[in-house]
C-alpha distance (Angstrom), angle and dihedral (degrees) to the residues before:
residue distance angle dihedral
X1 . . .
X2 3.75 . .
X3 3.34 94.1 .
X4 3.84 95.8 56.2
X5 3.94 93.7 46.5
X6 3.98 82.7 58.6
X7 3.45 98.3 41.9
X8 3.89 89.5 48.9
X9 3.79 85.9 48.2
X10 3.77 96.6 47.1
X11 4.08 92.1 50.6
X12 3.71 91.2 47.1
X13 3.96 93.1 51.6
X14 4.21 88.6 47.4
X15 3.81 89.3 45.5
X16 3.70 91.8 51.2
X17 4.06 96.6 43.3
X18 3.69 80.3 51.4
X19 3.60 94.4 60.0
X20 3.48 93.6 39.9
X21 4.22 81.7 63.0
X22 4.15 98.0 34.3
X23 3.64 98.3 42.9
X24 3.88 106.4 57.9
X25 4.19 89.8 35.7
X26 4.28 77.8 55.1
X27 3.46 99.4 49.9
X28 3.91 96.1 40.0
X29 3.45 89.6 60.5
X30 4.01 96.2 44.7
X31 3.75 84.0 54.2
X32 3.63 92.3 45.2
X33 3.90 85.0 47.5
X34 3.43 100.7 47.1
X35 4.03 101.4 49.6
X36 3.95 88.9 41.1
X37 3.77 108.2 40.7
X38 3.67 95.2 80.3
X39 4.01 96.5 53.4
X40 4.16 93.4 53.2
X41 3.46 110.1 88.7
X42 3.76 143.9 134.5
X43 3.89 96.0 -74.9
X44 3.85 96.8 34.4
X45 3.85 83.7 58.6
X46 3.72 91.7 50.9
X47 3.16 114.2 26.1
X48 3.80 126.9 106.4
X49 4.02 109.2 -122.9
X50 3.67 122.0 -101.7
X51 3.80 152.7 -174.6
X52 4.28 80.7 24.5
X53 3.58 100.9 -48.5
X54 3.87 95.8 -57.1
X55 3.79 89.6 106.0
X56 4.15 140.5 21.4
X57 3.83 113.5 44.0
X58 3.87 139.3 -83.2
X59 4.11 101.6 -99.5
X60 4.23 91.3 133.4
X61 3.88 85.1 51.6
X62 3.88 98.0 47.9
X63 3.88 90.9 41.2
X64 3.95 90.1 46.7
X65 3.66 93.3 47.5
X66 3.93 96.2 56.8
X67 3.87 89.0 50.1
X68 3.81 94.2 53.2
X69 3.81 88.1 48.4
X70 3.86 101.3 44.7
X71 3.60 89.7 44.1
X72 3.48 90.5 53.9
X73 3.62 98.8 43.6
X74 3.72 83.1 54.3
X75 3.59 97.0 55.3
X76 3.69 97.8 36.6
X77 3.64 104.2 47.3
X78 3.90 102.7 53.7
X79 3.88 87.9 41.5
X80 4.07 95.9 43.1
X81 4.00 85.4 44.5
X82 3.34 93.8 47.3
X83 3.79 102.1 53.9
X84 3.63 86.6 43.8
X85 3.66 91.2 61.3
X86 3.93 95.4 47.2
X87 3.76 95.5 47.5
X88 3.78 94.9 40.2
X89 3.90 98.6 38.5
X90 3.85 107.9 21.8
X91 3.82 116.4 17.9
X92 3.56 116.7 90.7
X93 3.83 115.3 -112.5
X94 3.69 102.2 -114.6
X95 4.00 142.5 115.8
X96 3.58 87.8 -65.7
X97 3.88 103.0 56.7
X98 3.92 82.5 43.9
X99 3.56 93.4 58.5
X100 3.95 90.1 50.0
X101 3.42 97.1 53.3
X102 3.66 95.5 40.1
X103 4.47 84.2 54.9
X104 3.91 82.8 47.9
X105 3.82 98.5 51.4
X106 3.73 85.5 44.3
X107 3.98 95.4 47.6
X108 3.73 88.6 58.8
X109 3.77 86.7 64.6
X110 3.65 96.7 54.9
X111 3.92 120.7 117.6
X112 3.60 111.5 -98.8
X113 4.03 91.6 -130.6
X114 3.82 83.7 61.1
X115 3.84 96.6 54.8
X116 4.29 74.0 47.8
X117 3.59 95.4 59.8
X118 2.93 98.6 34.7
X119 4.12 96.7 59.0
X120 3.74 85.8 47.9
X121 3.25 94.1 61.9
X122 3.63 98.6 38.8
X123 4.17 103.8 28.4
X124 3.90 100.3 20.0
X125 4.22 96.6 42.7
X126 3.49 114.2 16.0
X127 3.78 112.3 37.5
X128 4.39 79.5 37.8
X129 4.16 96.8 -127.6
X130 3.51 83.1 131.0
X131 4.18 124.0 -163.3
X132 3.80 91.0 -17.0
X133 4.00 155.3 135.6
X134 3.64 88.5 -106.9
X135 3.95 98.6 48.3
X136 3.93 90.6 41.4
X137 4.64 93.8 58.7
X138 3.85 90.4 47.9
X139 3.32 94.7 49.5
X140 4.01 94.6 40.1
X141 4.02 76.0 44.9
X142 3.86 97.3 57.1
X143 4.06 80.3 49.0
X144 3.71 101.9 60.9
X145 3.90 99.6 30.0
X146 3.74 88.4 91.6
X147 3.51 90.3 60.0
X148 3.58 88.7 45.1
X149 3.22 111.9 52.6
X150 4.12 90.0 47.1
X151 3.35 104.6 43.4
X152 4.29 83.7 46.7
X153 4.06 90.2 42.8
X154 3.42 90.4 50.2
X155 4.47 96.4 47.0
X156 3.52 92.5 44.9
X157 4.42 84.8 53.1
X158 3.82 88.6 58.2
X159 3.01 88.5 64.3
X160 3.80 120.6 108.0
X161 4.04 116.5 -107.6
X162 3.96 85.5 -151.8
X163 3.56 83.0 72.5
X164 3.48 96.7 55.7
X165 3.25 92.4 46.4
X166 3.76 106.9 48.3
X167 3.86 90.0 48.6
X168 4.04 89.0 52.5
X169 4.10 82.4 49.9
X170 3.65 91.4 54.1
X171 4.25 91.4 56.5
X172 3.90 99.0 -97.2
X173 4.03 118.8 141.8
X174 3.81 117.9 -120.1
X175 3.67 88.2 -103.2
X176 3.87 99.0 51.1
X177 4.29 82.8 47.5
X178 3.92 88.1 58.0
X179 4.23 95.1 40.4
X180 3.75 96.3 40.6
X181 4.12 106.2 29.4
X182 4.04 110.1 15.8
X183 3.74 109.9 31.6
X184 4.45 82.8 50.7
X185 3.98 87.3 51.1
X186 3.59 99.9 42.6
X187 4.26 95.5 44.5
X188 3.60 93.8 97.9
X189 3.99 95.7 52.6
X190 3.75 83.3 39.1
X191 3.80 97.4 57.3
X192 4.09 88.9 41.6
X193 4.01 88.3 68.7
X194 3.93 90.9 35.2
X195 4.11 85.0 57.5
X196 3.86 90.1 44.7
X197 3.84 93.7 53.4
X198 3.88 93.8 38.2
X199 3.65 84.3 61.6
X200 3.41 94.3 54.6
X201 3.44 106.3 45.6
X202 4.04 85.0 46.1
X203 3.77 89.3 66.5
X204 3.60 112.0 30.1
X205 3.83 126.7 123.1
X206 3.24 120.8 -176.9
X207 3.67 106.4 49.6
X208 4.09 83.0 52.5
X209 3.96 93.9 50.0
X210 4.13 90.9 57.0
X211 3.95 99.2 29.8
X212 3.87 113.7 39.8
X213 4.05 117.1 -19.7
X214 3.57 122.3 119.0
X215 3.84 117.0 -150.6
X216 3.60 93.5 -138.3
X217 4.24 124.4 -9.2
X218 3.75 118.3 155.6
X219 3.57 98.5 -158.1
X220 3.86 137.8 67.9
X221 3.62 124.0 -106.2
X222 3.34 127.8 -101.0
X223 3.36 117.8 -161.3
X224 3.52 131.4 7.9
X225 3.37 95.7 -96.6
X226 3.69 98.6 70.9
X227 3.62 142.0 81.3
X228 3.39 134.6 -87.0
X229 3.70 156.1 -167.3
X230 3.44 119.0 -119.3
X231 4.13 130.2 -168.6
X232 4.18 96.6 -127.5
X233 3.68 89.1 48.5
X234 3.84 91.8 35.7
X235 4.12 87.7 49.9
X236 3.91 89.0 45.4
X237 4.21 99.3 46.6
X238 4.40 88.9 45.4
X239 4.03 94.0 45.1
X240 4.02 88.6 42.4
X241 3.42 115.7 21.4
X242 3.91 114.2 28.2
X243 4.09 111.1 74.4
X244 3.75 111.6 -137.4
X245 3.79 106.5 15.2
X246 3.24 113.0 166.5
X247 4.50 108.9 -108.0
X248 3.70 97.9 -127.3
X249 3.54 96.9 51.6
X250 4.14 88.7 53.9
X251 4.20 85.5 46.0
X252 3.94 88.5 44.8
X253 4.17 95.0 48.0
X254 3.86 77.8 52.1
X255 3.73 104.5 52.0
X256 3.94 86.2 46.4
X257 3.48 91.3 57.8
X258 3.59 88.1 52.7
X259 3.72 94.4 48.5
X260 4.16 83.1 49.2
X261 3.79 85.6 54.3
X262 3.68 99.5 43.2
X263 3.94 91.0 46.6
X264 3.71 86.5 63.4
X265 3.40 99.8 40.2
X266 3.86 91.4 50.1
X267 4.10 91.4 47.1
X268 4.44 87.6 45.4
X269 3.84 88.0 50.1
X270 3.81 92.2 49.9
X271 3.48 100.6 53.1
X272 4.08 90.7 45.4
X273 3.99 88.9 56.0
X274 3.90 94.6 47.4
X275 4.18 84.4 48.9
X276 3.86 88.0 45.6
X277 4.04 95.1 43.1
X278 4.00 87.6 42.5
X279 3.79 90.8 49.8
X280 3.94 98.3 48.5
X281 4.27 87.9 51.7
């Protein structure tokens, strides 16, 4: 009997600390939806800005946005996957792989203005790219590849040694093993820390601001080598910085951003339940 009076009380304390979390993350959004839903329409979505961002819509910031975070993604991923790999699969498990993963863990705490200086030095000054595209994903790359490489480290883990082993029985090399049997196994877990570090990189700031953003440029870029608008730096400059903007085009910049987010997020989760389904048949 004891034991069900504390289970019942341990449930009902993790339900309520998980309200405490879901409910205000709910009701941000529904006020974020609420003030902004009226502003987003066809021509705010596609429109270049004008009269200094009080009027026209946010199309260079959208469009500037998704190439920051698919060049990141394509940076980050093969490079976060591929460390994973080595320290999960090849390094030896010493004092040296535990001091990597201890600098990872603690690169993931980093402030995001550091990762910002630290690709303007780097990206922006030394290797010359300058305020561009290109500087902007490797340093929202460097960002994320904490998250990365753990949440990938720790996927391909859970995965079962017998695997390994019974495909090394059966005459495949270690590298055919981790193609054909681990990388398949550990998509899912994979994807999970891809999703988590899209969403980052989606909505950071201050790496943007000294890297790549443009304050205010009505055109689209054209190669990857120029600058660009962006809607987190976009949000932050017409909240901050430009006197009399009108409130629902601040709360509509911000539910687009969310809807940027959430696109993502909804095309990440996909793929990791088509890897999960595949893997279970």
């Amino acid at each position: 009997m004891n034991k069900k009076i504390t289970e019942k009380i341990a449930f009902t304390i993790l339900t309520l600390v998980a309200m405490i979390v879901v409910i205000p993350t709910v009701l941000i959004i529904g006020y974020i939806f609420v003030r902004g839903i009226g502003t987003v329409n066809w021509e705010f979505l596609t429109a270049m800005p004008r009269q200094g961002m009080r009027a026209g819509g946010i199309y260079p910031a959208i469009v500037g946005t998704l190439y920051l975070v698919l060049g990141t993604i394509a940076f980050a991923l093969p490079l976060g996957i591929g460390s994973a790999i080595y320290l999960t699969e090849y390094a030896k498990q010493g004092k040296l792989s535990r001091m990597i993963r201890l600098a990872i863990v603690n690169l993931a705490g980093v402030p995001s203005v550091v990762y910002g200086l630290f690709g303007l030095g780097l990206f922006v000054l030394f290797l010359g790219f300058g305020s561009s595209i290109l500087a902007g994903s490797l340093t929202l790359a460097c960002l994320i590849l904490p998250v990365v490489i753990t949440a990938s480290e720790e996927a391909l883990k859970s995965v079962p040694r017998s695997y390994r082993e019974a495909s090394l029985a059966l005459g495949a090399t270690k590298w055919q093993t981790i193609y054909k049997v681990v990388l398949p196994h550990a998509m899912p877990g994979i994807l999970t820390g891809a999703i988590l570090g899209i969403g980052r990189a989606a909505g950071e700031t201050a790496p943007i601001l000294l890297t790549v953003a443009a304050f205010f440029l009505p055109r689209l870029p054209r190669t990857v080598f120029d600058q660009a608008m962006a809607l987190p730096y976009h949000l932050y400059i017409i909240s901050t910085q430009v006197p009399n903007m009108p409130e629902e085009i601040k709360y509509g910049t911000a539910l687009v951003l969310l809807g940027v987010v959430g696109i993502f997020f909804i095309i990440a989760t996909t793929i990791r339940i088509k890897f999960k389904t595949s893997n279970r048949a």
